[in-house]
C-alpha positions in Angstrom: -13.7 13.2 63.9 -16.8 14.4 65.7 -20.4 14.2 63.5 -22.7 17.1 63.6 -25.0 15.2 65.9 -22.1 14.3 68.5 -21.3 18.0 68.4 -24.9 19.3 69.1 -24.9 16.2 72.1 -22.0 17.3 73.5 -22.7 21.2 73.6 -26.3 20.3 75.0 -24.8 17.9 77.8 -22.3 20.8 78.7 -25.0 22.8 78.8 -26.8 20.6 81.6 -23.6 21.0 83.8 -21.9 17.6 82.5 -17.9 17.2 83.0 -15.6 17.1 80.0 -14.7 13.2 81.0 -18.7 12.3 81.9 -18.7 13.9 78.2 -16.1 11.8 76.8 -16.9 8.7 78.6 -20.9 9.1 76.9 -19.7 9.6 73.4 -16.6 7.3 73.4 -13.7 10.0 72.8 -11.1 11.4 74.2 -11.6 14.4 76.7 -9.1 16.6 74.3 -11.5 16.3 71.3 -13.8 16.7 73.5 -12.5 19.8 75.0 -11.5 20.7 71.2 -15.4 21.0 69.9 -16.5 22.5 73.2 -14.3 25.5 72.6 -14.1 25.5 68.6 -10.8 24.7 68.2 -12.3 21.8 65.5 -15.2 22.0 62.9 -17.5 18.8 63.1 -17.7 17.2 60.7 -14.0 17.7 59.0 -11.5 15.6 59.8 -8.3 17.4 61.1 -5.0 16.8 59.3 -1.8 16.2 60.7 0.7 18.9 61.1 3.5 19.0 59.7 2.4 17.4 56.5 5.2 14.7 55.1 4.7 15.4 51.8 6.0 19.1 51.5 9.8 18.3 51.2 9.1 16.3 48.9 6.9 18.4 46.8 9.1 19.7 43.7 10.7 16.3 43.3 7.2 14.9 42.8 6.4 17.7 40.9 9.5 17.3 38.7 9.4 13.6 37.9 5.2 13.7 36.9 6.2 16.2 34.8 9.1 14.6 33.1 6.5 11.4 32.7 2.9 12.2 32.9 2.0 8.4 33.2 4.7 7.5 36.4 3.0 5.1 38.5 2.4 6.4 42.0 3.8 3.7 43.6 6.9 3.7 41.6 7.0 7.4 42.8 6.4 6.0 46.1 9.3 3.6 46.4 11.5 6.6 44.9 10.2 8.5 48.0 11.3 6.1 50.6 14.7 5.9 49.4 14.7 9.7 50.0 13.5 9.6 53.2 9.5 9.9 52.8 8.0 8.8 55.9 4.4 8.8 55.2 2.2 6.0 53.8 1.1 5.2 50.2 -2.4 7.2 50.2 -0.9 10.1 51.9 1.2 10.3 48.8 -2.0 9.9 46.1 -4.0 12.1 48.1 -1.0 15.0 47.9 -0.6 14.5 44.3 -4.6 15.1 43.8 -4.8 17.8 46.1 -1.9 19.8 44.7 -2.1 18.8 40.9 1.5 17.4 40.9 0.4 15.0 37.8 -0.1 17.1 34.7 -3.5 16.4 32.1 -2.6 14.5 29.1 -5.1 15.0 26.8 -5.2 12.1 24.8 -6.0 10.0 28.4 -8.6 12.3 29.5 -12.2 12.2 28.9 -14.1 15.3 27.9 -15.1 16.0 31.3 -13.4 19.2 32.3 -12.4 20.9 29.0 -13.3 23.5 26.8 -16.5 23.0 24.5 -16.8 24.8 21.1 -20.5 25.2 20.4 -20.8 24.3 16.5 -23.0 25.6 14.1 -25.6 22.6 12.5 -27.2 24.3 9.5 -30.9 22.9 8.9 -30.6 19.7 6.2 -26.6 19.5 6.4 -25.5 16.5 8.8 -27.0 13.2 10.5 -25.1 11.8 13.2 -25.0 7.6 13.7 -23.9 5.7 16.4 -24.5 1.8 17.3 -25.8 1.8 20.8 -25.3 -2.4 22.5 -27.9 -3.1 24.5 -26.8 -5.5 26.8 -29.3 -8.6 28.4 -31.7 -8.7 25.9 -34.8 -11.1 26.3 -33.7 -14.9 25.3 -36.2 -14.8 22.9 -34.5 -12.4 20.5 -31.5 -15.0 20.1 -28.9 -12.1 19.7 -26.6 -13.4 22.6 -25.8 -11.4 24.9 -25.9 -8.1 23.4 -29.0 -6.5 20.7 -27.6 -3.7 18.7 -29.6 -0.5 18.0 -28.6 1.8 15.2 -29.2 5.6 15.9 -29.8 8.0 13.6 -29.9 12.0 15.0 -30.4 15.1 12.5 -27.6 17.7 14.2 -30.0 21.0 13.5 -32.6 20.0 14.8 -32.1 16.9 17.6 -35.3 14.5 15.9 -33.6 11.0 16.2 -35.1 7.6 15.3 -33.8 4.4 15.9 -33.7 0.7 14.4 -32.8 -2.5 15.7 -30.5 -5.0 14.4 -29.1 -9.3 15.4 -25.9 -8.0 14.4 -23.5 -4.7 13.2 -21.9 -6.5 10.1 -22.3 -4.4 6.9 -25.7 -5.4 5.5 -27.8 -4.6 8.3 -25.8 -1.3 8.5 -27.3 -0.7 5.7 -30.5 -1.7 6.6 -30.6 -0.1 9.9 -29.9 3.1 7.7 -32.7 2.9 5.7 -35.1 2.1 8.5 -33.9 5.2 10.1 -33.8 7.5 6.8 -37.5 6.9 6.9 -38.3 7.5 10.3 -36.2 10.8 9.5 -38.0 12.1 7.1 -34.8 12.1 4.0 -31.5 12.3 3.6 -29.3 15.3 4.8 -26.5 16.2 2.7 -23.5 14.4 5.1 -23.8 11.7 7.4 -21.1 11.4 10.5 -19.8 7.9 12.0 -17.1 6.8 14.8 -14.5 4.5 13.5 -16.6 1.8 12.9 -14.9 -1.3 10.7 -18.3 -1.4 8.5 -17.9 2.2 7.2 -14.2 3.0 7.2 -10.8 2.0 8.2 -10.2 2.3 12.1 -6.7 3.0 11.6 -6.6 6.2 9.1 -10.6 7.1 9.3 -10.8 6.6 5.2 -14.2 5.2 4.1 -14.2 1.7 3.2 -14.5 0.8 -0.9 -18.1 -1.0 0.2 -20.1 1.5 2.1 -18.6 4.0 -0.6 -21.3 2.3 -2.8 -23.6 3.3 0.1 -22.7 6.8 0.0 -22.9 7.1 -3.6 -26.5 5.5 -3.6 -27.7 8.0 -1.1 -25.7 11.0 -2.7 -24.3 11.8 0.7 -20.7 13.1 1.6 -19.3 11.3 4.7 -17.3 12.6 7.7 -15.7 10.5 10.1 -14.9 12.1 13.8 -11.2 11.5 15.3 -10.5 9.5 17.6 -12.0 10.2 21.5 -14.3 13.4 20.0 -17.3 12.2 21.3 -18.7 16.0 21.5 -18.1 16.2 17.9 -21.3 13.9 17.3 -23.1 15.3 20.7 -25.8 14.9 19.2 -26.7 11.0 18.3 -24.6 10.3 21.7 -27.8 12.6 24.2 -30.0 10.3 21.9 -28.4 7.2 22.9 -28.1 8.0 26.3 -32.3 8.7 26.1 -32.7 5.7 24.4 -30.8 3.6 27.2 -32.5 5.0 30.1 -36.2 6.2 28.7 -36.7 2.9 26.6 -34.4 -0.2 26.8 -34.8 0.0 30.5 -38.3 -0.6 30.3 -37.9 -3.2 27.6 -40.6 -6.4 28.7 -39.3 -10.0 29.3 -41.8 -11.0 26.5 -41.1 -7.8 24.2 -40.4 -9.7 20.9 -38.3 -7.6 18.5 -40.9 -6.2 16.7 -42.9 -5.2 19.6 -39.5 -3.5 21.0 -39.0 -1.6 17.5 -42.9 -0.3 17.8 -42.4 0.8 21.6 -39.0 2.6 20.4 -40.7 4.5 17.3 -43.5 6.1 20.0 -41.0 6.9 21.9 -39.1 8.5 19.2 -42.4 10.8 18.1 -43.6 11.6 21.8 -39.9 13.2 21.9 -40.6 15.0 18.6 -42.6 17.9 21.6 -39.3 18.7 22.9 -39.6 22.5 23.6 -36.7 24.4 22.3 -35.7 28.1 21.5 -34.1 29.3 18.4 -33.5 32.7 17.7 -35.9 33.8 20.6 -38.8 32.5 19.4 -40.3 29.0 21.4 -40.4 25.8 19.1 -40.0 22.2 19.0 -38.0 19.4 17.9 -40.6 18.1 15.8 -41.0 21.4 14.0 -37.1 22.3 13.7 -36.8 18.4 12.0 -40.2 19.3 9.7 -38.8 22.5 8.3 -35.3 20.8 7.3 -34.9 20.4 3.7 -34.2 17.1 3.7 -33.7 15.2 0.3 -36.0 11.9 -0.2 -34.2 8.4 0.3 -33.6 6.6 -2.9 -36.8 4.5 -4.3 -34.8 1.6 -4.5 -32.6 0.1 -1.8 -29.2 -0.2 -1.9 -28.2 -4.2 -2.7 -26.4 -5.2 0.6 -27.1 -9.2 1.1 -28.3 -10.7 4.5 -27.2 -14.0 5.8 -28.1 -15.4 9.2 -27.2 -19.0 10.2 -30.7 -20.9 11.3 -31.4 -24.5 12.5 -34.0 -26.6 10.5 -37.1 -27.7 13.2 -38.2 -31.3 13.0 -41.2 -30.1 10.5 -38.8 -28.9 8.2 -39.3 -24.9 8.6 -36.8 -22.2 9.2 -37.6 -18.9 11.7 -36.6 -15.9 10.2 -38.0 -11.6 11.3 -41.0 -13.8 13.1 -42.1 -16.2 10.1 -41.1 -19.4 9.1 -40.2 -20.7 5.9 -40.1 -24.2 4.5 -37.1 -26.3 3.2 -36.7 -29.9 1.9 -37.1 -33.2 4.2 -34.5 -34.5 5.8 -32.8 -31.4 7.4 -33.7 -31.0 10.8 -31.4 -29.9 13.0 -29.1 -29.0 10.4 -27.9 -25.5 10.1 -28.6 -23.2 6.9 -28.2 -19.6 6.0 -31.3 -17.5 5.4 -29.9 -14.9 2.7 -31.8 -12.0 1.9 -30.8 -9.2 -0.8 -32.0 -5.6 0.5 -35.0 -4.5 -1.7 -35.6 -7.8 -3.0 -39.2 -10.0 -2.1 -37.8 -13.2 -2.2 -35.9 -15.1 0.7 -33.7 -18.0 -0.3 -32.3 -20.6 2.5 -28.9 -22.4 1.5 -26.9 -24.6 2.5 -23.5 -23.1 4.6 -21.3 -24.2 1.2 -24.0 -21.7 -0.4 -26.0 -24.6 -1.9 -29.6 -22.9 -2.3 -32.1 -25.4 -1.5 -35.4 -23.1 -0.8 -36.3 -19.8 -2.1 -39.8 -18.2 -0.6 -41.7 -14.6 -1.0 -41.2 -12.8 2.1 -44.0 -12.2 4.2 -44.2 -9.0 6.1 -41.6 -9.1 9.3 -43.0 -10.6 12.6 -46.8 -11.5 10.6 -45.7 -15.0 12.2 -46.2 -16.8 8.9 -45.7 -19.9 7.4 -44.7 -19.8 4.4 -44.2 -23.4 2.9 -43.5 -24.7 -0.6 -46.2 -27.1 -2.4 -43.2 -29.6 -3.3 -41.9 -29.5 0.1 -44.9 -30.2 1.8 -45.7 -33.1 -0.4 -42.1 -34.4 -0.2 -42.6 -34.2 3.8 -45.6 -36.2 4.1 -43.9 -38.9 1.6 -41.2 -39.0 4.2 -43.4 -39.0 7.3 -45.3 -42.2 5.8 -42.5 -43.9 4.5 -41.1 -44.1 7.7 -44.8 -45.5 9.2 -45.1 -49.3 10.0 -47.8 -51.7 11.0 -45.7 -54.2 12.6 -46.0 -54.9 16.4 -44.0 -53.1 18.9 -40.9 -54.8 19.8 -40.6 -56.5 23.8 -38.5 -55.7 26.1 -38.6 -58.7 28.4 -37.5 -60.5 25.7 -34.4 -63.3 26.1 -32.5 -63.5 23.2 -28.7 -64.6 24.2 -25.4 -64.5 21.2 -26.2 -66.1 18.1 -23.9 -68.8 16.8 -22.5 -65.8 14.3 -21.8 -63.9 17.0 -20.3 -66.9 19.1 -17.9 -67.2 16.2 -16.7 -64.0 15.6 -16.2 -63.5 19.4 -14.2 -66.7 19.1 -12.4 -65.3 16.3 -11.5 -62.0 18.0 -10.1 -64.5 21.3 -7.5 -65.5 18.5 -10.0 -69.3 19.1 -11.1 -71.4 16.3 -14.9 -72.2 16.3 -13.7 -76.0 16.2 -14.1 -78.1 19.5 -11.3 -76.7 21.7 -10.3 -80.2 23.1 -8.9 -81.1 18.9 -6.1 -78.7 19.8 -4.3 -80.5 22.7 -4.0 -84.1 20.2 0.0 -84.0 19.8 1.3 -86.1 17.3 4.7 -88.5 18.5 5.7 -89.1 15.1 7.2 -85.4 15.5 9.2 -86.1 18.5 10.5 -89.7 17.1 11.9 -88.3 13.7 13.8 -85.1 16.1 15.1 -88.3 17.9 16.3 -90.1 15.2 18.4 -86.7 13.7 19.8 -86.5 17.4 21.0 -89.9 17.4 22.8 -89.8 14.2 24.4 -86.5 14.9 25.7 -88.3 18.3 27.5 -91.4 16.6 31.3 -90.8 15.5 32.5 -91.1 11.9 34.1 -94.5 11.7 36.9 -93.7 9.0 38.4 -91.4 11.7 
């Protein structure tokens, strides 16, 4: 195949009175190419197929045999083919069945690329969208792994979406997440939509879980659940995601603690409020659409989900927790204890993993870096500190101190040696071997009655 460049050289150099083979020889082809572009026989820039093409005889039984199974390999099809005869190569075969649509769509594989889109109707106040969004390579700070999770939130009528972060997806922060989000919302719409998540319903049937149904209940919303592979059915929360991805996470600092991150993401989140829109001819916002919702308030209390992180005790006794630290007993460090936390409560409580609670604090205000530290703890703590304190000289290192005479002996004892003088053992008493004598001889001597 010629380039568009190695067509304009070769015209020009025909031009200035150059020989098809002085042409050939210059651009490294052969002088029927050559010849081919010169007179227009070939487009540059498209490669020329061969003719006849393989393929065609074998057409309707490729055409048959995708039909009868949607999902045939092609290089099952392929070794069918040669058996019949096919004479052309592996990707002459793929690139026939792409070209001339031998494999039928199956729906159920297919993305939503290339189908038919029903635009739906998203009364004002009716429906918020939620979706988990994983983050992935978050900053080693957060202690998340390798993934941080961020819980979405979108109102359908009007696009406003806010987002909250969470360490994890399990059911409490779920339920955290959503009341962040209901109050960067605004309120509560009258039906919330989820994916198949495990935390709100039952992947295999779509029915709502007995748990989050308390959830519902508590926020007086209905809940709808979107079948499986309808990702335009929540369009909505999934644009949202995709903005939060590429307009935020990716500018996410190497520093950026958690709350920093969460106060980055709520700008964000209002500076996209001036999205322009247009409904019903007149020019508006996002912002404005989302204030004129009638949106119910959350409820004043939140619903009791309980929190528990695993944490390891520092040597000072203190346990990191949403950027403050919190004191438990002496004698833990390095041990491992769950911080539990019930939603809407003010107190923290730190227990063992058996659920042994051996610390409860107030909570101090997320990322204030506090240190919170009970009176008896800190006493207990210094007790321990001292008690462990002594005057007495370092010990020496260059000091010779060989086996003791306990040790001697019970390194005797484990030879299977006595800590007697060895040479006691080798005394061997004769009497033994006289009296086995005597036996002998009497044995030997013949009965004298016989």
């Amino acid at each position: 195949m010629l380039s568009l460049e190695g067509d304009v050289e070769a015209h020009a150099l025909r031009e200035q009175g150059w020989s098809i083979s002085a042409i050939a020889r210059h651009l490294e082809l052969n002088r029927q190419t050559v010849r081919a572009y010169l007179s227009g026989e070939r487009t540059p820039g498209q490669r020329q197929r061969c003719a006849p093409v393989v393929i065609e005889p074998f057409v309707e039984y490729c055409r048959i045999r995708l039909t009868d199974d949607p999902h045939l390999w092609a290089s099952t099809l392929f070794d069918e083919l040669i058996e019949l005869g096919f004479t052309g190569s592996y990707p002459s075969l793929t690139l026939a069945i792409r070209n001339l649509g031998l494999r039928p769509h199956c729906e159920p594989c297919q993305s939503v690329k290339g189908r038919d889109v029903a635009v739906i109707d998203h009364p004002p106040g009716v429906e918020t969208q939620w979706d988990w969004l994983e983050l992935p390579d978050p900053p080693t700070s957060w202690g998340v792994g390798r993934q941080a999770h961020l819980l979405v939130g979108a109102l359908a009528h009007s696009s406003r979406w806010r987002g909250a972060l969470a360490p994890a997806e399990d059911f409490a922060h779920l339920v955290e997440a959503i009341e962040a989000v209901t109050v960067g919302l605004g309120g509560v719409t009258k039906r919330w939509r989820f994916d198949r998540m495990a935390t709100v319903c039952h992947p295999e049937s779509g029915r709502i879980t007995a748990a989050f149904a308390g959830v519902a209940k508590h926020h007086g919303v209905g809940i709808d659940i979107c079948p499986p592979r309808r990702g335009n059915r929540k369009g909505v929360v999934e644009k949202s995601n995709h903005a939060a991805a590429q307009r935020w996470w990716r500018t996410v600092a190497d520093d950026a603690t958690v709350e920093s991150a969460q106060a980055s993401l709520d700008r964000l989140c209002v500076k996209l409020d001036g999205r322009r829109r247009r409904r019903d001819g007149q020019a508006t916002t996002v912002g404005a659409l989302a204030d004129a919702e009638p949106l119910r308030p959350r409820p004043v209390h939140s619903y009791p989900a309980q929190l528990s992180v695993p944490r390891t005790v520092t040597p000072q006794g203190l346990v990191s927790w949403r950027g403050n630290q919190y004191s438990v007993p002496p004698g833990l460090a390095g041990a491992t204890v769950a911080v539990t936390h019930r939603l809407g409560s003010e107190v923290v409580a730190l227990a063992t993993l058996s659920g042994t609670v051996i610390a409860a604090h107030r909570r101090a205000a997320d990322g204030s870096g506090a240190v919170v530290r009970d009176a008896g703890h800190v006493v207990a703590l210094e007790r321990a500190v001292l008690a462990s304190f002594t005057s007495a000289k370092p010990c020496t290192h260059k000091t010779r101190r060989p086996p003791s005479v306990a040790a001697v002996a019970e390194a005797a004892r484990l030879h299977g040696a006595s800590a007697i003088d060895p040479a006691q053992k080798v005394v061997i008493d004769l009497a033994v071997y006289a009296a086995a004598a005597a036996r002998l001889s009497v044995v030997s001597q013949p009965d004298p009655t016989e």
